[in-house]
C-alpha positions in Angstrom: -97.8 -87.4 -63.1 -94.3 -86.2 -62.8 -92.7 -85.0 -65.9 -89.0 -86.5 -66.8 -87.0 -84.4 -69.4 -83.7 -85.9 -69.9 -80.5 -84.6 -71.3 -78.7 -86.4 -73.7 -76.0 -86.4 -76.4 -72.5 -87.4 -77.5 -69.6 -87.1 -74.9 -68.0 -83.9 -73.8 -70.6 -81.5 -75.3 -71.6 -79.8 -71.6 -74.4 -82.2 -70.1 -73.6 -81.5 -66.7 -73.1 -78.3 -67.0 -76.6 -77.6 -68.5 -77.9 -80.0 -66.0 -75.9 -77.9 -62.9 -77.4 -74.6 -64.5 -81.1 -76.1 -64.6 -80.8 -77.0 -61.1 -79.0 -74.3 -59.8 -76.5 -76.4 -57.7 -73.3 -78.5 -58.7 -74.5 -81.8 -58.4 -72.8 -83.4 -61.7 -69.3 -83.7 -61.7 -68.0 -81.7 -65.0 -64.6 -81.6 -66.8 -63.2 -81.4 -69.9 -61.8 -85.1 -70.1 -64.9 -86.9 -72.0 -66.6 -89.5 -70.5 -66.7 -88.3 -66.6 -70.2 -88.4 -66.3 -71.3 -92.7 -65.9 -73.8 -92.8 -63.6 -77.4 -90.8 -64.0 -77.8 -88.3 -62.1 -81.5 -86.4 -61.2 -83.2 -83.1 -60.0 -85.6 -81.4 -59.7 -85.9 -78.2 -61.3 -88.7 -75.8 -61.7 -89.8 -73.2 -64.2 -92.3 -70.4 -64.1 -94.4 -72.4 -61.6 -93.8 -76.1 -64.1 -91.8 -78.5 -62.2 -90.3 -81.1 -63.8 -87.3 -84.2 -63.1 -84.3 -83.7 -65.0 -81.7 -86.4 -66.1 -78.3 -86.2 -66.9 -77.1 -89.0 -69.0 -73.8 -90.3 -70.0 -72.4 -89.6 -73.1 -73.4 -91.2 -76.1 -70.7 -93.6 -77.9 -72.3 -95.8 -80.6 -70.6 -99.3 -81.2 -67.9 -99.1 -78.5 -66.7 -102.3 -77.1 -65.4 -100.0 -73.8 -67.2 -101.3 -70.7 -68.3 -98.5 -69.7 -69.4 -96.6 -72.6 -71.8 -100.2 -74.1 -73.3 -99.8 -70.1 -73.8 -96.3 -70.6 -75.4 -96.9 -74.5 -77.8 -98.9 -73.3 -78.8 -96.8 -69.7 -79.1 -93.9 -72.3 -81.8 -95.9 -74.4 -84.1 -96.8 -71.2 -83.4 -92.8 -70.6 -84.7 -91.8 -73.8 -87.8 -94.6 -73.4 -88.6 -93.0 -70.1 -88.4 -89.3 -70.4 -91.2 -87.2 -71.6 -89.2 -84.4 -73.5 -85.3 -85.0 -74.6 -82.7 -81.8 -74.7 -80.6 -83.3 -77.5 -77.0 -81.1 -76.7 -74.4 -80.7 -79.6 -71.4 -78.6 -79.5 -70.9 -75.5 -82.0 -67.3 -75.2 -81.7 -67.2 -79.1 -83.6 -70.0 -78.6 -85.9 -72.1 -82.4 -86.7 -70.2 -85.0 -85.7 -70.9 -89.1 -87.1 -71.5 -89.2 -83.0 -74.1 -86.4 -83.8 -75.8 -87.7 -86.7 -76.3 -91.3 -85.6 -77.3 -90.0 -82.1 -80.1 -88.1 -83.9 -81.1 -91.0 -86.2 -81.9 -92.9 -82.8 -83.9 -90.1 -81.3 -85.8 -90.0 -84.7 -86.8 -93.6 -84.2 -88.1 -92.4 -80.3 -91.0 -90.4 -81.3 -90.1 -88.1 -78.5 -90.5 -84.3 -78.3 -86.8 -83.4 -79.2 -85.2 -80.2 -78.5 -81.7 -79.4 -79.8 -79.1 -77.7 -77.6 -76.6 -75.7 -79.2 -74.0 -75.4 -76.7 -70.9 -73.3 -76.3 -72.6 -70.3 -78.5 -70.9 -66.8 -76.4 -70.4 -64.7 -79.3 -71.9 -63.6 -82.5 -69.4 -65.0 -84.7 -70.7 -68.5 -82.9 -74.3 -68.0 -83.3 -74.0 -68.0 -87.1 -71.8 -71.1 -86.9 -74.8 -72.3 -85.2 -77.3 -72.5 -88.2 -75.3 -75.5 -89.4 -77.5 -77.6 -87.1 -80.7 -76.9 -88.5 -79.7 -79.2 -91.2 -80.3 -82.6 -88.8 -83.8 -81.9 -89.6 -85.7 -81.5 -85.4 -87.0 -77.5 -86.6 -86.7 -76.2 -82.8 -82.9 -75.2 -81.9 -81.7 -72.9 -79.0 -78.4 -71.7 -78.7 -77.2 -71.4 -75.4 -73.9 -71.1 -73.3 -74.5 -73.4 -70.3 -71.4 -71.9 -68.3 -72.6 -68.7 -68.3 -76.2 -69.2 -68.7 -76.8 -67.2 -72.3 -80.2 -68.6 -73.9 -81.2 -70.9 -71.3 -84.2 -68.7 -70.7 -85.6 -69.2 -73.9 -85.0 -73.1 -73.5 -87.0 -73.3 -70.8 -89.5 -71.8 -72.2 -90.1 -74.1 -74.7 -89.1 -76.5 -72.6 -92.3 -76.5 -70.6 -94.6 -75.2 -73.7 -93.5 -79.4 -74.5 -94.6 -80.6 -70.8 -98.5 -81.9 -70.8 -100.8 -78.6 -69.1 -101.7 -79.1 -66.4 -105.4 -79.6 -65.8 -107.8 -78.2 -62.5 -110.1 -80.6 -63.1 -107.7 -83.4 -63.4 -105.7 -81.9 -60.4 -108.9 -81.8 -58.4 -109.6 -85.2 -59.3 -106.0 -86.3 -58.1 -106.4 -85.0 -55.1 -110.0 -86.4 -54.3 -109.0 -89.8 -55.4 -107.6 -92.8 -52.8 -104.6 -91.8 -51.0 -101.4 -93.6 -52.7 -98.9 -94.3 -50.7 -96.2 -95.1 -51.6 -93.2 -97.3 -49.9 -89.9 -96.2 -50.9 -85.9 -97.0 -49.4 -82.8 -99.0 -50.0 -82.6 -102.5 -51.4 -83.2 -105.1 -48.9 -84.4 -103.1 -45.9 -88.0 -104.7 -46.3 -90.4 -102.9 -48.3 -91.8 -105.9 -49.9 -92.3 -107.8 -46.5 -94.1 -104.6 -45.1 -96.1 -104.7 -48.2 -97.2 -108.3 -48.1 -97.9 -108.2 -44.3 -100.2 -105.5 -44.7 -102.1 -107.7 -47.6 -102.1 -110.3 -45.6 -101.0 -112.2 -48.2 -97.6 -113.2 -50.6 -98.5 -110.2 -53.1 -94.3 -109.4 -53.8 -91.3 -111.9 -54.1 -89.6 -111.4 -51.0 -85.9 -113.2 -50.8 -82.1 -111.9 -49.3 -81.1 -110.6 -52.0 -80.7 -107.1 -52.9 -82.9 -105.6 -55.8 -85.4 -108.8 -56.1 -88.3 -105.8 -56.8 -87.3 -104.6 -60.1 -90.9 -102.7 -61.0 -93.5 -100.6 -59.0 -96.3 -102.8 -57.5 -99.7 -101.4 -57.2 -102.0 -102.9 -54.4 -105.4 -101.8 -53.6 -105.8 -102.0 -49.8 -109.3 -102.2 -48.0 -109.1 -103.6 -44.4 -110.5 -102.0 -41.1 -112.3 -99.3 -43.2 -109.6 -97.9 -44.5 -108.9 -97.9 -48.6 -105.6 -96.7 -50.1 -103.3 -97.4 -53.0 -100.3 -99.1 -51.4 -97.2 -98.8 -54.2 -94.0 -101.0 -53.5 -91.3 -99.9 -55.3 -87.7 -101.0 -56.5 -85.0 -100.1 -53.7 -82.7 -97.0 -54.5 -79.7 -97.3 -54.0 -76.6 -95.0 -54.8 -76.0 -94.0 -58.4 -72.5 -95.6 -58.0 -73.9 -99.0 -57.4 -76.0 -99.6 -60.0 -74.3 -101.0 -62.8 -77.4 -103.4 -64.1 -79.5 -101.9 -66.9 -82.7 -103.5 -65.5 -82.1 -101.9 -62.1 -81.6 -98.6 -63.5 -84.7 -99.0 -65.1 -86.3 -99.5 -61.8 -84.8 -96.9 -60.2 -86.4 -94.0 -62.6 -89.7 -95.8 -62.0 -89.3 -95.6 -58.6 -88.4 -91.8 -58.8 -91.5 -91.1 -61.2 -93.8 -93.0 -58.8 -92.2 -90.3 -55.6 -93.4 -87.9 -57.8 -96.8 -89.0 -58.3 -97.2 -90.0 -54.6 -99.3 -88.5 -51.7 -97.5 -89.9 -48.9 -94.0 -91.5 -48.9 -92.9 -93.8 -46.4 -89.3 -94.0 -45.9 -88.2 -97.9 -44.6 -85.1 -97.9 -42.8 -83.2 -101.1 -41.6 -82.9 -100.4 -37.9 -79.8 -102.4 -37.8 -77.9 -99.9 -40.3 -79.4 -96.5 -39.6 -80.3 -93.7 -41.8 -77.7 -92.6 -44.6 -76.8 -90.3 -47.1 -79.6 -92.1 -49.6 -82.2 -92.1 -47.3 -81.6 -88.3 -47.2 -81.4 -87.8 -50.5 -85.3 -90.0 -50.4 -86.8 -87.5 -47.9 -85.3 -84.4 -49.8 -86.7 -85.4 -52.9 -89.8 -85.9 -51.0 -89.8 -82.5 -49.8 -89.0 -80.7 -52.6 -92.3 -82.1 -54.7 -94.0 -81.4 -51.4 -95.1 -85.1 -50.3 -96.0 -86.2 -46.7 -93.4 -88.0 -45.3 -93.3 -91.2 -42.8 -90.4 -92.6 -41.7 -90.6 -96.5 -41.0 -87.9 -98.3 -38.9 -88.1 -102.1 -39.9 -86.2 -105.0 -38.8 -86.9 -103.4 -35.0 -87.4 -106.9 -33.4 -83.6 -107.4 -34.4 -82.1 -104.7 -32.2 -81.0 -105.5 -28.6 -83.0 -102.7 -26.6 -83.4 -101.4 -23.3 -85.9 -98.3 -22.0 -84.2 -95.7 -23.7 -83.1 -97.2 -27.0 -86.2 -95.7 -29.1 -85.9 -92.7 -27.9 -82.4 -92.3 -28.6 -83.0 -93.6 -32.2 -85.5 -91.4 -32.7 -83.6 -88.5 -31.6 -80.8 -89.1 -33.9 -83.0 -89.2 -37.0 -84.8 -86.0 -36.4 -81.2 -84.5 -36.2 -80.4 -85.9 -39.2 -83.9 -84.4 -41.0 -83.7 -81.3 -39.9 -84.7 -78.5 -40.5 -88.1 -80.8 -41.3 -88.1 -83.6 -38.5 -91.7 -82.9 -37.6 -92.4 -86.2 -39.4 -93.9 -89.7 -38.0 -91.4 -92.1 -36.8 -92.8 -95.8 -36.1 -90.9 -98.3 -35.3 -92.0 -101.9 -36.7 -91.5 -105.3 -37.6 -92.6 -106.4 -40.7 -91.3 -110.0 -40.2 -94.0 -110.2 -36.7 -96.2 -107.4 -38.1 -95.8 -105.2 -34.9 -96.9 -102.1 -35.4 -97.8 -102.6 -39.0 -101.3 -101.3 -38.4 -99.5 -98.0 -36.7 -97.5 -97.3 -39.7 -100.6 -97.4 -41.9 -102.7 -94.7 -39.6 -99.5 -92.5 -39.5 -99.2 -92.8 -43.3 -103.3 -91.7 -43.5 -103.0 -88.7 -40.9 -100.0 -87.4 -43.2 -102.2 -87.8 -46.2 -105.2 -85.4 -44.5 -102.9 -82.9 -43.2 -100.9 -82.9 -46.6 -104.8 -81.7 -47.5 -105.9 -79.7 -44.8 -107.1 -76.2 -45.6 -107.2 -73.5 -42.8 -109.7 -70.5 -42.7 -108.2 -67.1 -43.7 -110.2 -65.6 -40.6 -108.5 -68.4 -38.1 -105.6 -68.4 -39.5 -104.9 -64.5 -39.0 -106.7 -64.9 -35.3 -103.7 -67.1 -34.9 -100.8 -66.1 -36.4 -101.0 -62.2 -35.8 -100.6 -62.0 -32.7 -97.7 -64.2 -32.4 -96.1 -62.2 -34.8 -97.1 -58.7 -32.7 -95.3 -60.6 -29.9 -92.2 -61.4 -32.1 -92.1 -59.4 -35.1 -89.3 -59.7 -37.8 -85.9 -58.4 -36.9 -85.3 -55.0 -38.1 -82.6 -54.8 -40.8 -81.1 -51.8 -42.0 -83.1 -49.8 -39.8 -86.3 -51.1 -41.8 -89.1 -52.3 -39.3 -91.0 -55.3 -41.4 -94.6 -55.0 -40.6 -97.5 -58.4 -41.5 -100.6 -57.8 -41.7 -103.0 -60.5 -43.4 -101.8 -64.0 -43.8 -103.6 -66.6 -46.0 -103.3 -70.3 -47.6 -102.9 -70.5 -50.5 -104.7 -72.8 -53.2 -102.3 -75.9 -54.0 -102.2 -80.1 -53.4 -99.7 -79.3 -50.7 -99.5 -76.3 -47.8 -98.6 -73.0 -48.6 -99.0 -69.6 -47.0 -98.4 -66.1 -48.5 -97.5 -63.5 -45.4 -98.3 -59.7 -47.0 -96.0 -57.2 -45.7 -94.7 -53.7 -46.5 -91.4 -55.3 -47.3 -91.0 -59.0 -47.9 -87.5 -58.3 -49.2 -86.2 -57.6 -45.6 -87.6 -61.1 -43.7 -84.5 -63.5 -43.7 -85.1 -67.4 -44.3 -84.5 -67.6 -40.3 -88.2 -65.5 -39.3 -89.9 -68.0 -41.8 -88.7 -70.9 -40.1 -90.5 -69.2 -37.0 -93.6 -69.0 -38.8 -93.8 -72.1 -40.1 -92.6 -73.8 -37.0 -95.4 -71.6 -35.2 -98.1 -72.6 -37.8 -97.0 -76.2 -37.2 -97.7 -75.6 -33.5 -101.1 -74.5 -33.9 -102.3 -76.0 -36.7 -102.0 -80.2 -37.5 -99.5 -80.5 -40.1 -97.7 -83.4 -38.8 -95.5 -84.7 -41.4 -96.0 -82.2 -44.1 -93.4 -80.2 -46.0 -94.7 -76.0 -46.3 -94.0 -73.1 -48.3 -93.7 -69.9 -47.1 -93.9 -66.7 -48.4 -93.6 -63.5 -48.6 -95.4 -60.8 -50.3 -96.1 -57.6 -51.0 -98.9 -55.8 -49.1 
């Protein structure tokens, strides 16, 4: 199960920075006016091999009759309810606030692992101002400077001392267990229809409008001896548009059942394409190293000649690259063609996400290609491989040993990868290469 640590706290104390700094990207918006941050943003960041969702919440404003600020309250709340560790952030420059102190007496309440966030501490004078918030009582406290990135270190060390260890037997189990797949995309584009057709029976609510699945449906499939988990989940839409506390709700469930996926199969509508949130989907995806499907619904509604699946199909592996070597099935949950397609592709993902390749074929393979197109030399440096293994893991990875790893641009393992794809059946599956020391 994915872990969800969320970030939380009164306005203006440095959220989105910390949250920016975790992830190593500028994906919050931050300024100094308080109250920028409404919407709730996610990420996925990793440390010393523990990967973990973060959250970025808005600011906390207790009894506020602002619109925004009682939406935000309340979105907080489900935040807290969610997460599995919360980073509690107050500012030392303000000392405890009344914000502050009633904030903590509703994390009390929570039960939650809390850890508080000293923020803004860049100087010695500021790290003694800093013992002031021992007195709200949590024990743990880090100071930390989130624009410059002082302490964060030591955070995130406890950070993930909090998260639940991982266990090999459980991980073993996970693996061995029934495929779940898991049908994920925007509101409305027909997840719940696929779902039911499959079932062969009215298992979701299926109506017009947009959001009608608020929570993640489990459905144990066993037809035409084949047995899987099939999950429908609440469509995701962008952060922007989801004003309804319920629907936020969803949305985080939705995220954490990505994360505890095997497969994920992306519905489009054909009629609108693929956008920015169906990127954002298959990135996610990606980056927690699920197989990926990509379902085109609502196909019988196109006008189409000889070459119009082609061309559609061509357009959304420009859009996933670099990784488009992914299943693209076009369907019609509303006649069922092609249902039974979209099921196989989803299963042949889930073995390759699985599939483990000999050390002995894979360097049969893979050397020789690489003796006929070794790494570009750089700096005069000629980059020599010589062994190439998989290595252990619920998704593929491959460890390349070389005399210097340092030299072999991101370009070359592209190559490699696209060369182990070519030769080995990993149709649909994200990989990890890497280099290492001989």
């Amino acid at each position: 199960m994915g872990n969800i640590v969320a970030i939380v706290g009164r306005p203006n104390v440095g959220k989105s920075t910390l949250f920016n700094r975790l992830l190593e990207q500028r994906k919050a918006i931050v300024d100094d006016l308080s109250g920028v941050t409404r919407d709730r943003h996610y990420g996925l960041a990793e440390w010393t091999d523990r990967k973990f969702t973060i959250i970025d919440t808005g600011g906390y404003v207790p009894d506020s009759s602002d619109v925004f600020e009682t939406a935000i309250r309340t979105q907080v709340k489900i935040a807290i309810e969610e997460a599995d560790v919360l980073l509690f952030m107050v500012d030392v420059t303000s000392g405890i606030t009344d914000l502050d102190s009633s904030f903590a007496n509703l994390l009390r309440r929570s039960k939650k692992p809390v850890i508080v966030v000293v923020n803004k501490v860049d100087n010695s004078e500021r790290q003694y101002d800093a013992a002031e918030f021992y007195g709200m009582g949590f024990g743990e406290m880090y100071n930390i400077s989130s624009v410059s990135g002082f302490g964060t270190g030591e955070l995130l060390d406890a950070l993930v001392e909090k998260l639940p260890e991982p266990n090999d037997e459980e991980a073993v189990a996970h693996e061995n267990e029934l495929p779940r797949i898991a049908i994920l995309g925007r509101p409305n584009v027909g997840k719940s229809s696929l779902v039911n057709a499959l079932l062969g029976e009215e298992r979701n609510i299926v109506t017009d409008i947009a959001g009608t699945t608020r929570d993640t449906i489990n459905s144990h499939y066993k037809l035409f001896d084949k047995e899987f988990i099939i999950i429908d989940t609440a469509g995701i839409r962008k952060k922007s548009k989801v004003h309804n506390d319920v629907e936020f709700y969803s949305v985080m469930r939705s995220i954490r059942t990505l994360e505890d996926c095997h497969v994920a199969v992306l519905v489009i509508d054909a009629t609108v394409g693929m956008d920015s949130q169906d990127m954002n989907l298959v990135h996610l995806a990606v980056r927690n190293g699920k197989g990926v499907v990509v379902l085109v619904n609502k196909w019988d509604l196109l006008e189409k000649d000889h070459k119009t699946s082609i061309e559609y199909e061509k357009m959304i592996r420009e859009k996933l690259k670099p990784f488009d070597d992914v299943p693209i099935i076009f369907t019609s949950a509303l006649t069922k063609q092609r249902i039974h397609k979209a099921v196989e592709g989803a299963l042949t993902v889930w073995e390759s996400r699985r599939r483990k390749i000999p050390t002995h074929k894979l360097n049969d393979v893979m050397l020789p290609i690489i003796e006929h197109y070794p790494p570009p030399a750089i700096k005069g440096k000629y980059v020599k491989i010589k062994f190439v293994m998989q290595l252990p893991g619920q998704s593929p990875k491959f460890a390349f040993f070389c005399n210097l790893p340092q030299y072999v641009n991101e370009t070359y393992k592209r190559y490699l990868e696209n060369k182990i794809r070519e030769n080995f059946d990993f149709h649909g599956v994200p990989m990890v290469i890497y280099m290492r020391k001989k």
